[in-house]
ROROVO-771245 format. One record per residue: x, y negated, z of N, C-alpha, C, CB in turn. Coordinates in steps of 0.02 Angstrom, whole numbers, plus 50000, padded with zeros to 5 digits. Each point is the difference from the previous one (the first is absolute). Glycine has a CB too. Example, Ala and Ser with C-alpha at 12.3 -4.5 7.8 and 13.67 -1.06 7.14 Angstrom:
<drenvos>
50660_50284_50390_49955_49941_50000_50045_49940_50000_49905_50059_50062 $
50077_49888_49902_50042_49941_50003_49961_49945_50037_50059_50032_49892 $
</drenvos>
This chain:
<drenvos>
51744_48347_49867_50024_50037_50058_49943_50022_50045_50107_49935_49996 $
49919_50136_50036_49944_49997_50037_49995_50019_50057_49967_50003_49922 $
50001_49965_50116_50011_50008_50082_49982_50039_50042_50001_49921_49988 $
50015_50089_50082_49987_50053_50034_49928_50018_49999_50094_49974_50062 $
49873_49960_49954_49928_49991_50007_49952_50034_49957_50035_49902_50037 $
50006_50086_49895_49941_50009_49937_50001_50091_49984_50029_49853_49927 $
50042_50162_50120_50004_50087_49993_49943_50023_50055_50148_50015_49971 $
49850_49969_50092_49973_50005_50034_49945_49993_49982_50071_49987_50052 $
49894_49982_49914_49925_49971_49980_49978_50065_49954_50022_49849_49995 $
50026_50166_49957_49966_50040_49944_50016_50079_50029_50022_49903_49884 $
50039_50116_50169_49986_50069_50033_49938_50007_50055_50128_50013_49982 $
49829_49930_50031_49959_49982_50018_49935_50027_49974_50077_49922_50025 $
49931_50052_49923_49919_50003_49952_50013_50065_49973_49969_49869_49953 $
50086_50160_50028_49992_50068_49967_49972_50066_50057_50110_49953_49909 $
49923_50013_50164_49981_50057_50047_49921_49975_49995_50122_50027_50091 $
49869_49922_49940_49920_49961_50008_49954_50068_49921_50055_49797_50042 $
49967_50201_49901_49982_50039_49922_50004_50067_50023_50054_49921_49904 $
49980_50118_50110_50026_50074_50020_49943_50013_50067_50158_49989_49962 $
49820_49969_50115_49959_50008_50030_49950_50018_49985_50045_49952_50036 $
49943_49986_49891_49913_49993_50001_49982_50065_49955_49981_49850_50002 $
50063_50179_49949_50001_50050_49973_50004_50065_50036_50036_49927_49929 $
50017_50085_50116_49991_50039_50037_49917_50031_50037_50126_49942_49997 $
49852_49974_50024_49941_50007_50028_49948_50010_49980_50041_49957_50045 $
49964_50027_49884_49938_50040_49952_49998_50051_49968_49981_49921_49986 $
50087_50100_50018_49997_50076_49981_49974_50018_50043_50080_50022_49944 $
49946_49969_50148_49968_50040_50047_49927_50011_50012_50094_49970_50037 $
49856_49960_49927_49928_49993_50001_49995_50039_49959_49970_49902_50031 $
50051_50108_49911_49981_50058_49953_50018_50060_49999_49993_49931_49949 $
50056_50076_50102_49994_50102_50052_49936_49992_50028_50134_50032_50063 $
49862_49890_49990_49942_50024_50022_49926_50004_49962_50069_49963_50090 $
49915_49985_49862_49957_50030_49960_49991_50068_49988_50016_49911_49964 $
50010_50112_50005_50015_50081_49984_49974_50054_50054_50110_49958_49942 $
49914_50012_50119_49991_50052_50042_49931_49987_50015_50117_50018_50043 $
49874_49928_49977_49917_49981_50026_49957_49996_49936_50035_49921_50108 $
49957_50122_49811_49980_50009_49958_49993_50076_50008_50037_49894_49947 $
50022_50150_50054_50000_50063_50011_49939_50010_50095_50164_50014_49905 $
49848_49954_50117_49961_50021_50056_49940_49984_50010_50083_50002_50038 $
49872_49947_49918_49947_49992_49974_49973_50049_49965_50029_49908_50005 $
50021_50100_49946_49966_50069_49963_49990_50064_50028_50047_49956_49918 $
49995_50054_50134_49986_50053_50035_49938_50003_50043_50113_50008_49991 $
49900_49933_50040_49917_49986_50041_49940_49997_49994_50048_49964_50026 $
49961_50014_49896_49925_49994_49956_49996_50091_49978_50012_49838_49929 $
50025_50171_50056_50010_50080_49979_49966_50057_50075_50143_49958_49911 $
49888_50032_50135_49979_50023_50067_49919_49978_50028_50136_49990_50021 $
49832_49962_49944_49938_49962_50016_49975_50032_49942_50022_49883_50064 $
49981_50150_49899_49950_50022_49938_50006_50067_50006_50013_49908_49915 $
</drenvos>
């Protein structure tokens, strides 16, 4: 059986999974962008 608790625990950790993912996709927009704007800068310096 299973209890309120243990639902609560695992809609827990999947949001806690979906955040941290979320949040590294978002580091890797920002990579991207602060890659593209390097290149531009080094490009603008030469």
């Amino acid at each position: 059986m299973v209890s309120g608790l243990d639902i609560i625990a695992t809609v827990k950790s999947k949001k806690m999974k979906q955040d941290f993912i979320f949040l590294i996709q978002d580091m890797w927009y920002f990579e991207i962008i602060n890659g593209i704007g390097l290149a531009l800068w080094l490009n603008a310096r030469c």
